[in-house]
C-alpha positions as CSV (number, residue, x, y, z in Angstrom):
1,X,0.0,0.0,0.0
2,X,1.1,3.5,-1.1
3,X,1.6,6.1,1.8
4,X,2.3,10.4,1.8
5,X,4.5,11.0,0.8
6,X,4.4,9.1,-2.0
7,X,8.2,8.1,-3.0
8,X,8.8,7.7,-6.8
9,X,10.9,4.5,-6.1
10,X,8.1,2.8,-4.1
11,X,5.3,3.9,-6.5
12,X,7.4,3.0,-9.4
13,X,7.6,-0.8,-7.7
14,X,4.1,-0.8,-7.2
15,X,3.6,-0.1,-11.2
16,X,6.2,-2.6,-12.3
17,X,4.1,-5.3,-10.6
18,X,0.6,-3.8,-11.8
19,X,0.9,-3.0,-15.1
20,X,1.6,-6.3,-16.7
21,X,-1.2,-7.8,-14.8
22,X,-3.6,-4.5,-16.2
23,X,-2.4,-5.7,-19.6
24,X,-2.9,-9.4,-18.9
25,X,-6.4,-8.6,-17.8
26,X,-7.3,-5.8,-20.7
27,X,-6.5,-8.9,-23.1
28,X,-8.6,-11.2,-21.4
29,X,-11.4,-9.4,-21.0
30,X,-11.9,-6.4,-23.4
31,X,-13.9,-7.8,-26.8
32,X,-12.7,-6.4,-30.5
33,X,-15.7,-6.0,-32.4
34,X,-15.6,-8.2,-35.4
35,X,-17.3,-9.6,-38.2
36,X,-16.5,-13.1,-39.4
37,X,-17.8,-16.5,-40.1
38,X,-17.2,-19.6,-38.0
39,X,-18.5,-23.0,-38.2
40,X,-19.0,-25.7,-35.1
41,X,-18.7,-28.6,-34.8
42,X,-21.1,-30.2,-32.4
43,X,-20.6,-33.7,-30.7
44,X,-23.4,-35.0,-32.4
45,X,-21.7,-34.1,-35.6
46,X,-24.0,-31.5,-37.1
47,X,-22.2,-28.8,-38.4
48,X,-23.5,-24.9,-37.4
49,X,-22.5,-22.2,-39.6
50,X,-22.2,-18.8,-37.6
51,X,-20.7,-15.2,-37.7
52,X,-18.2,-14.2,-34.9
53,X,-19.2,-11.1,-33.2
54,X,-16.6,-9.7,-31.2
55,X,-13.6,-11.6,-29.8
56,X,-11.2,-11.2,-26.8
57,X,-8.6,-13.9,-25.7
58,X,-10.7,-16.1,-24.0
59,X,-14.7,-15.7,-25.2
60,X,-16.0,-15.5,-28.3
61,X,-19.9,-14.9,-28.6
62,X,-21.5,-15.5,-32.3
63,X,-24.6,-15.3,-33.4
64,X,-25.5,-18.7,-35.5
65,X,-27.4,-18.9,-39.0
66,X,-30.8,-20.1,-37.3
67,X,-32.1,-22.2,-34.4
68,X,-29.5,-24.1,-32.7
69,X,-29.5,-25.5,-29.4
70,X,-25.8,-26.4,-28.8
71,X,-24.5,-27.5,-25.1
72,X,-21.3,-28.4,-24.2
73,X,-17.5,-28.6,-25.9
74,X,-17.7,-28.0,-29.5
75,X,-15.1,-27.5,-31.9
76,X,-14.7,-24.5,-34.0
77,X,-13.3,-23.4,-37.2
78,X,-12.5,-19.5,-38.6
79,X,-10.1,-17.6,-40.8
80,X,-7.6,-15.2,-39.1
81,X,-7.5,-12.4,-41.9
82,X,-4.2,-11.3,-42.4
83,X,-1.5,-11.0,-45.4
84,X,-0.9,-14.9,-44.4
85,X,-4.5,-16.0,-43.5
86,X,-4.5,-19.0,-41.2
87,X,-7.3,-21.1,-39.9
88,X,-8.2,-21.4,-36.1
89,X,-9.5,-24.8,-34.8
90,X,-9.8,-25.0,-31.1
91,X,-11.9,-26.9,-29.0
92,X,-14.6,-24.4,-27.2
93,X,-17.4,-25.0,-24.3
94,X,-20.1,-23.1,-24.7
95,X,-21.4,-21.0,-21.3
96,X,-24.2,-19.3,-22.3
97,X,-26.7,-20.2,-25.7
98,X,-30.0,-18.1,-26.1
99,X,-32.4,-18.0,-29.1
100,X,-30.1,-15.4,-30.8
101,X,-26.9,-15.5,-29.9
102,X,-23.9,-17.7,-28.2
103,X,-20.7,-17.8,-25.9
104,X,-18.1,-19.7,-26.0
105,X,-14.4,-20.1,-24.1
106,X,-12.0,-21.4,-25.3
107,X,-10.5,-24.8,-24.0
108,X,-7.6,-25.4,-26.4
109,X,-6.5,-24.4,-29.9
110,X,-5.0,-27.0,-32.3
111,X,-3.4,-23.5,-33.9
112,X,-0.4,-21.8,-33.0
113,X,-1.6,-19.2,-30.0
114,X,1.4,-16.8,-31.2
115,X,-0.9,-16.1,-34.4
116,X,-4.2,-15.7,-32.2
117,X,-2.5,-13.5,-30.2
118,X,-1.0,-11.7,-33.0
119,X,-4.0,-11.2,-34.8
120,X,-5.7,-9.6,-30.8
121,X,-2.6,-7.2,-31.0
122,X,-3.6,-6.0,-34.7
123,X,-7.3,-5.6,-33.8
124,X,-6.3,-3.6,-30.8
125,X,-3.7,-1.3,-32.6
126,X,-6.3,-0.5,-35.2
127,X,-8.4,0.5,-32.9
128,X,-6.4,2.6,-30.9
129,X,-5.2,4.1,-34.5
130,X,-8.9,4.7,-35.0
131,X,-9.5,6.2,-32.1
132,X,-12.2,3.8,-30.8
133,X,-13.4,3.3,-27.5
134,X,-12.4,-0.4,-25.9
135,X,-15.6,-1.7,-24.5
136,X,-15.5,-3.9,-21.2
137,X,-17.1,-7.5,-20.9
């Protein structure tokens, strides 16, 4: 805990500690808005065709092309736009499902994270470029 007089040497400890963990945090929980499609693959094997919404590191709510009642770990599929495109395939459990919309988290990625995380960076710098405001969870 800080005390007066604040000391620059003690405050600029207490920052070394607490920024990373602010970063960590603004990754994990801020969304990107986005606009893309993804497909799931269900344990029953049906195949749902959806558009991504917005994305963050760890959720990713869609909204699929009709009705689907999907529960548990599903596996999902979508493009990474970039110069070098890449395809994501992680497994995902999905923690909320409604008649319009869907979350998922992810569980594991059979994709190189670097390139996820790459592609969260991009979004991000764009929209700082752009002047946007981030929006919480």
């Amino acid at each position: 805990m800080l005390g007066k007089p604040v000391q620059e040497k003690q405050l600029r400890s207490f920052l070394d500690i607490a920024l990373p963990r602010m970063e960590r945090d603004h990754r994990r929980y801020f969304r990107h808005k986005v606009d893309l499609p993804i497909e799931l693959l269900c344990q029953t094997g049906e195949t749902i065709a959806g558009k991504i919404m917005n994305v963050s590191e760890s959720v990713l709510p869609l909204t699929p092309f009709g009705p689907a009642s999907v529960e548990g770990v599903v596996t999902v599929r979508f493009g990474l736009p970039s110069v070098n495109p890449q395809i994501v395939r992680a497994k995902a459990d999905v923690v909320w499902n409604d008649a319009f919309a869907m979350g998922l988290r992810f569980l594991q990625s059979d994709t190189d994270r670097s390139s996820f995380e790459a592609w969260l960076d991009s979004l991000e710098a764009q929209e700082q470029f752009q002047g946007g405001q981030l929006r919480p969870a």
